[in-house]
C-alpha positions in Angstrom: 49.0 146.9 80.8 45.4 149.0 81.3 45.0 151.9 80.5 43.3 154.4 82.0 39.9 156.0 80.3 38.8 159.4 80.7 35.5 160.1 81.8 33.5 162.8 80.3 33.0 165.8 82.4 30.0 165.7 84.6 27.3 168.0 82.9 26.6 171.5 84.9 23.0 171.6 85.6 21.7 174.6 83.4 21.6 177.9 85.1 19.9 181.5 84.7 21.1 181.8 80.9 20.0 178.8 79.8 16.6 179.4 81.2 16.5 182.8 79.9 16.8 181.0 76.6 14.4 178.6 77.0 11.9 181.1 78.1 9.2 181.2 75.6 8.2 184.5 74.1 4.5 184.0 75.2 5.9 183.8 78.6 8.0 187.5 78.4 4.3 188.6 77.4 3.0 187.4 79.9 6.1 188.3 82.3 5.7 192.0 80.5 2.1 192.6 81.4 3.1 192.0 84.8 5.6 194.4 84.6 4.0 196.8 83.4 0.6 196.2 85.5 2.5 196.6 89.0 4.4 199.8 87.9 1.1 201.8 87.7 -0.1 199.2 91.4 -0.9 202.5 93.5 -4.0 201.8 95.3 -3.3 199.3 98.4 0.0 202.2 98.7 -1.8 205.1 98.4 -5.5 204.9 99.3 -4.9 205.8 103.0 -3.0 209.1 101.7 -5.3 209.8 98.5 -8.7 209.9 100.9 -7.0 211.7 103.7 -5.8 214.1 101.2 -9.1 214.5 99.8 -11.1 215.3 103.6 -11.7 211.8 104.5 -11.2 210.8 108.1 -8.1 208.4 109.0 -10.9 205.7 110.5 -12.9 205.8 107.0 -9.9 205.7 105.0 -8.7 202.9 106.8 -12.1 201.2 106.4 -12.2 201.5 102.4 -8.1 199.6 102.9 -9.7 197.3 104.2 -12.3 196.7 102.2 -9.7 196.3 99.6 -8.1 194.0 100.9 -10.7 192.1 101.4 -11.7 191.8 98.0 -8.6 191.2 97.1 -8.7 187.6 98.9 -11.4 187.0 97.4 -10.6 188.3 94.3 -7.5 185.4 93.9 -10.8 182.5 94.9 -12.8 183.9 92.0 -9.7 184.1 89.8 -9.0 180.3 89.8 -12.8 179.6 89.2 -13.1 181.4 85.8 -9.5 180.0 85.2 -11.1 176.5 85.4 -14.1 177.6 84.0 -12.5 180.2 81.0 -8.9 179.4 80.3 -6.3 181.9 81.6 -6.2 184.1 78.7 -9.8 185.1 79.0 -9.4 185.5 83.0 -6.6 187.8 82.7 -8.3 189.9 80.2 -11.5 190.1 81.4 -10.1 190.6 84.9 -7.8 193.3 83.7 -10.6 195.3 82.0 -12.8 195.1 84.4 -9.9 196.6 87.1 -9.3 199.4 84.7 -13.3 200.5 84.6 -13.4 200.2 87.9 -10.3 202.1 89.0 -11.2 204.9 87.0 -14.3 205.8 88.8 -12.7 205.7 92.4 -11.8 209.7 91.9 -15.3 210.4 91.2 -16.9 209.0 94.5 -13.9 209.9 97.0 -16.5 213.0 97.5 -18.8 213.5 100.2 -21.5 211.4 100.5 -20.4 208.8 98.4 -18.6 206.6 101.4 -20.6 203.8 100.3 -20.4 203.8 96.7 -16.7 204.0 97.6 -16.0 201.2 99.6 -18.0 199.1 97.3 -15.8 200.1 94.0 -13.2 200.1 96.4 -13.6 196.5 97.2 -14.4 195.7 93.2 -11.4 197.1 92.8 -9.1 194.9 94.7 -11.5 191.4 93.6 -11.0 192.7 89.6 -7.3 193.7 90.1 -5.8 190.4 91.9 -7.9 188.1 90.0 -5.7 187.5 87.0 -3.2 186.2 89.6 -4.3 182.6 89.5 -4.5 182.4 85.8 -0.9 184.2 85.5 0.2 181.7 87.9 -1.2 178.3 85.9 -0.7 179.7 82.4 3.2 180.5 83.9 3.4 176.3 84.6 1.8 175.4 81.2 4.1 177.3 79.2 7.4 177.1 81.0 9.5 174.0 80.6 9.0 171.9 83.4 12.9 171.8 84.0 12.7 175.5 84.6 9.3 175.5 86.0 10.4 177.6 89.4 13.1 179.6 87.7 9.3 181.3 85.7 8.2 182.0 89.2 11.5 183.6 90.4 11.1 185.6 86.9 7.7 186.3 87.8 8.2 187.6 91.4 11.1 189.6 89.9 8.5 191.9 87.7 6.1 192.5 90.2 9.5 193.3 92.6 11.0 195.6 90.1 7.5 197.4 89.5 6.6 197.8 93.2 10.4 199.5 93.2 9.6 202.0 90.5 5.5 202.5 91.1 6.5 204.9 94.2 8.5 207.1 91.6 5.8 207.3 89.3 3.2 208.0 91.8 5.9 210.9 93.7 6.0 212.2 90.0 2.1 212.3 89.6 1.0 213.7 92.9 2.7 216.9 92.8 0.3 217.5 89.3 -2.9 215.8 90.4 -3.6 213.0 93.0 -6.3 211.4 90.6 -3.6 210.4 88.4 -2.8 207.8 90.6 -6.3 205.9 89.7 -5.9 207.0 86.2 -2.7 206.0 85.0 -3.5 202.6 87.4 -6.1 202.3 85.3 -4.0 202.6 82.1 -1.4 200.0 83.2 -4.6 197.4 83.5 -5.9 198.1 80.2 -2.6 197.7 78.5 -2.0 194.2 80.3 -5.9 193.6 79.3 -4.9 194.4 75.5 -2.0 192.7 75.5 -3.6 189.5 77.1 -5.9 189.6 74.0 -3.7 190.2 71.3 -0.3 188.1 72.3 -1.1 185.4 74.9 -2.3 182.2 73.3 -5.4 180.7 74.5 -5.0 177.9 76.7 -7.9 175.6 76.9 -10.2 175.2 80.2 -8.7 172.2 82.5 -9.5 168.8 80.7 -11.7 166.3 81.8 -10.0 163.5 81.2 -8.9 163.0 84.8 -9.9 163.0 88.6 -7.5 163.8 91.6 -7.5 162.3 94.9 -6.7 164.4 98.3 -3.1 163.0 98.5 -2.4 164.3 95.2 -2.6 161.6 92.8 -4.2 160.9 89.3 -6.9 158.7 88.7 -7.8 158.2 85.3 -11.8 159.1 84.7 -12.7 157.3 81.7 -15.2 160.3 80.3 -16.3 160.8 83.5 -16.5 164.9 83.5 -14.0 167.3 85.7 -15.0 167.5 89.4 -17.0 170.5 89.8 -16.1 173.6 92.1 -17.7 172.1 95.4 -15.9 168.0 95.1 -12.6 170.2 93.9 -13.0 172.3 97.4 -13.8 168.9 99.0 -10.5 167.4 97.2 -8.3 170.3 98.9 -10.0 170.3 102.0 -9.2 166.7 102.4 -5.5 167.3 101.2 -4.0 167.6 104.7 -0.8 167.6 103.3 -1.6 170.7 101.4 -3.7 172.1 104.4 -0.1 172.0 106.0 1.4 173.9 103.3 -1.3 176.7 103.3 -0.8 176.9 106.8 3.0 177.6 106.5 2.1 180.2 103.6 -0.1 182.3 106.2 2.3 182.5 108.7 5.0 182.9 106.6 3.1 186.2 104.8 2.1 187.1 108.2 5.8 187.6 109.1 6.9 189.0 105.7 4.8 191.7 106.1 6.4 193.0 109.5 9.3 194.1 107.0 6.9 197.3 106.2 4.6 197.0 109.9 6.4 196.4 113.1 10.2 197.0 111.3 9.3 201.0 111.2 8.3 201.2 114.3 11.4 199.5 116.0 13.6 201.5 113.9 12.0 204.9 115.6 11.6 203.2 118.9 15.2 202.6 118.7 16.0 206.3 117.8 17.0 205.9 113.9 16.2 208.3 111.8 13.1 207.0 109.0 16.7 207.2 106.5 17.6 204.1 108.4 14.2 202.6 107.5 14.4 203.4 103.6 18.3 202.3 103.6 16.8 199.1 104.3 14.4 198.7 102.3 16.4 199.9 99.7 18.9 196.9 100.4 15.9 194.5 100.5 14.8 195.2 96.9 18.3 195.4 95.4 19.3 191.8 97.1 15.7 190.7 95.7 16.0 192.0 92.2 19.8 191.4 92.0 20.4 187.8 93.3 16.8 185.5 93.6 16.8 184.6 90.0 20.8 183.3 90.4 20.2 182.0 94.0 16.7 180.0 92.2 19.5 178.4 89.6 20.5 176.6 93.0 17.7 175.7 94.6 15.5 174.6 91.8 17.6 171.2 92.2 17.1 170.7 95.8 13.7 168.9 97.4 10.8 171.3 97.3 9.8 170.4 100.9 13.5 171.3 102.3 13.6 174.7 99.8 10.5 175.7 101.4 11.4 174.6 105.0 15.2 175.7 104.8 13.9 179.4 103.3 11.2 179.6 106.0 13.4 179.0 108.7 16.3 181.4 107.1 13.5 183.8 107.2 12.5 182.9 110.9 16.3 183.6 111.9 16.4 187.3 110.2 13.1 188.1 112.2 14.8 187.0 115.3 18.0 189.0 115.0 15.6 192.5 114.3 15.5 191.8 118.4 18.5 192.5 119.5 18.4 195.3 121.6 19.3 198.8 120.6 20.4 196.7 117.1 22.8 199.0 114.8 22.1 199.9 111.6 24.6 197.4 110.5 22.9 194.8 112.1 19.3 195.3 111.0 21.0 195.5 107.4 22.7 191.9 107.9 19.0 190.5 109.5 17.7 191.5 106.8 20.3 190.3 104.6 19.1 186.7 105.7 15.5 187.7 105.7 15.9 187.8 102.8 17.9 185.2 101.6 15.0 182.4 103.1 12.4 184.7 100.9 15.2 184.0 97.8 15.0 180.6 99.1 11.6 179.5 99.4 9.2 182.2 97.8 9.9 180.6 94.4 9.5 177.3 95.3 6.4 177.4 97.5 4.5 179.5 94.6 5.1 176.9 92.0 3.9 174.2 94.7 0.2 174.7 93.6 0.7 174.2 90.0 2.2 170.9 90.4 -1.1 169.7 91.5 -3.5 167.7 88.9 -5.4 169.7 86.4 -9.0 169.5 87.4 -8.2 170.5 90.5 -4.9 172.6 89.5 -6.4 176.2 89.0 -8.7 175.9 92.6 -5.3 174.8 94.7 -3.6 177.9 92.9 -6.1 180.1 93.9 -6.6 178.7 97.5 -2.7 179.5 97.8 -3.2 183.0 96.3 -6.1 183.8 98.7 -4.2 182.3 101.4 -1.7 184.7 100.8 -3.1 187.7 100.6 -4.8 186.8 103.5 -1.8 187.0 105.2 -0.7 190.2 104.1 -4.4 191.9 105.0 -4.2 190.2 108.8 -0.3 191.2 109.4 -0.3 195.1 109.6 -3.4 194.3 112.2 -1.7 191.9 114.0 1.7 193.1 113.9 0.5 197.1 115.4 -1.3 194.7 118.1 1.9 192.5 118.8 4.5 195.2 119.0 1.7 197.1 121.6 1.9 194.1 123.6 5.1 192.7 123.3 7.2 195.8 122.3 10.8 194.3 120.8 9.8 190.8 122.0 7.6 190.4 118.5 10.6 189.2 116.8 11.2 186.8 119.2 8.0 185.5 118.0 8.3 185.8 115.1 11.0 183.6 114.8 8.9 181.3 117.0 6.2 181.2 114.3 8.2 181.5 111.5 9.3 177.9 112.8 6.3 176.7 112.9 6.0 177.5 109.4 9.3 176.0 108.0 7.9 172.4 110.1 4.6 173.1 108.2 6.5 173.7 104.7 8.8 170.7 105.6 5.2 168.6 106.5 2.9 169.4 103.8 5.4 169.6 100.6 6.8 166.5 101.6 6.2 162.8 99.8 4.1 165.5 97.0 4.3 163.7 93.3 3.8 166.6 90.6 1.0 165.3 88.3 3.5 165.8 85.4 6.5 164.4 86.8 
């Protein structure tokens, strides 16, 4: 007679406490500083207002935003440079300083006959204050477990969420004693996550040498041969097609996100809802955010990276879609974006640790081509989504979910068949 023997339980795969726990504390420094940066992030919000406020015409106003912006894509290129070139403590740091100097003198030349000195500190501004994004970004991947590697990205899109949530109280707060507080206390925020940089994050050394990559990703061992320099690490990405499919789905992906705050408002009035409708949801976007990506990351961490980033893409493609239905109730645009936001929760994590899976000497340029990338994307959709909704009215959430498509096929394309260098 047999007898039976009892298995032993299949192991749970660890979940959100377990990479709470394993966070390390230079990471909730690091996680902090964020935190803490984005709470006093009033500039790209506020600009428009501050210089209208201050006599400035709605056309120049919108010129310095734009100049801003602008620097701020380029700001995330020049980031992963002196990450390669410095080490991530040193970028954050220096890049945080400089922000804070440079914020502080905006209130001084929003006067007349300063329009130029403006747009030029204005554009400083946004290079100094997005460059530490790239280094946050690879020093994230060094120092995180690899196991929990996109959990620390859900963490990290958390803090800057829950700071962009509370910034508009602080600023409400500060406007009713002095608009130039907004500069001033966003220049605080950046000097704090500059000191604390300095004093608590440890210093990571420059990427190492001791190995070349090759445009699909691998790692060829270099024998003392010395790290590809800036212009062959640019060539290396540039003949990455994969990759230049996943940048592609980033694009149009942040060219869609951003019709949450462009085309949304508009359809909402068009539709004859009150602006209350409008901050109801966008109240229900950040809660879901805050509230659920972190548990919902638990999940998805264990699926393929290609179908997190396709499957979250196209979720995100289907909650554009349904802000189309006609004459859409308040219920309805609440459930759209519901599932909006539910494929950001599904993706966004995913697709931002993508870059840092890449090999070193190359690691800290492909992070900052996907950081540029993005905020690319954000800068072009509030022009392109005011000229799609004056062409196509309601129809530009059709396409949206048209491109949004597109993207999760790009996604699905270009994160497909990856390796990580560390795996």
């Amino acid at each position: 007679m047999t007898t039976a023997t009892k298995t032993e339980p299949e192991a749970r795969p660890p979940g959100v406490l377990a990479a709470l726990r394993a966070t390390p504390a230079p990471v909730r420094y690091l996680l902090g500083g964020v935190l803490v940066n984005q709470m006093g992030a009033f500039v790209q919000t506020f600009l428009v207002l501050y210089l209208t406020a201050r006599g400035m015409s709605f056309g120049r106003a919108g010129l310095a935003l734009t100049a801003y912006s602008a620097g701020a894509v380029l700001g995330t290129l020049l980031g992963g440079e002196l990450t390669h070139r410095l080490g991530p403590r040193t970028t954050i740091g220096g890049a945080m300083a400089a922000s804070a100097a440079i914020l502080g003198l905006i209130p001084f030349l929003s006067g007349p006959g300063r329009f130029g000195l403006l747009l030029a500190a204005v554009a400083a501004a946004g290079l100094a204050t997005q460059a530490y994004r790239p280094a946050a970004a690879l020093m994230l991947s060094e120092l995180m477990p690899q196991e929990f590697r996109v959990m620390a990205f859900s963490m990290l899109r958390i803090a800057l969420n829950i700071g962009a949530a509370i910034s508009p109280l602080i600023a409400a707060g500060l406007i009713l004693v002095d608009w130039d507080l907004l500069f001033w206390l966003d220049a605080a925020t950046a000097i704090a996550y500059a000191a604390l940089a300095f004093a608590l994050l440890p210093r990571l050394p420059a990427e190492p040498p001791a190995a070349a990559a090759t445009a699909d990703g691998a790692v060829e061992e270099a024998d003392a041969r010395p790290a590809p320099s800036r212009g062959s690490a640019y060539a290396v990405l540039a003949r990455d097609h994969k990759y230049l499919l996943f940048l592609a789905s980033v694009l149009l992906g942040s060219v869609i996100y951003v019709q949450c705050t462009v085309a949304l408002p508009l359809k909402i009035t068009a539709d004859g809802h009150s602006t209350g409708l409008y901050s109801m949801v966008l109240t229900a976007s950040s809660l879901i955010l805050i509230t659920c990506e972190l548990k919902i990351t638990s999940y998805v961490r264990h699926w393929k990276p290609y179908l997190a980033g396709a499957v979250g893409t196209a979720l995100m493609a289907l909650g554009a879609a349904g802000y189309g239905l006609e004459a859409g109730s308040g219920v309805v645009l609440v459930l759209c974006t519901a599932v909006f936001v539910s494929g950001v929760m599904v993706s966004g994590p995913t697709m931002f640790a993508h870059p840092s899976t890449h090999p070193a000497p190359v690691r800290a340029r492909y992070v900052a081509a996907h950081q540029a990338t993005f905020g690319l994307g954000m800068a072009l959709g509030p022009t392109l989504g005011v000229l799609a909704w004056g062409a196509f009215h309601n129809g530009i959430w059709l396409l949206c979910g048209v491109v949004g498509l597109v993207a999760a096929l790009c996604a699905q394309l270009g994160m497909r068949g990856h390796v990580p260098a560390d795996s």
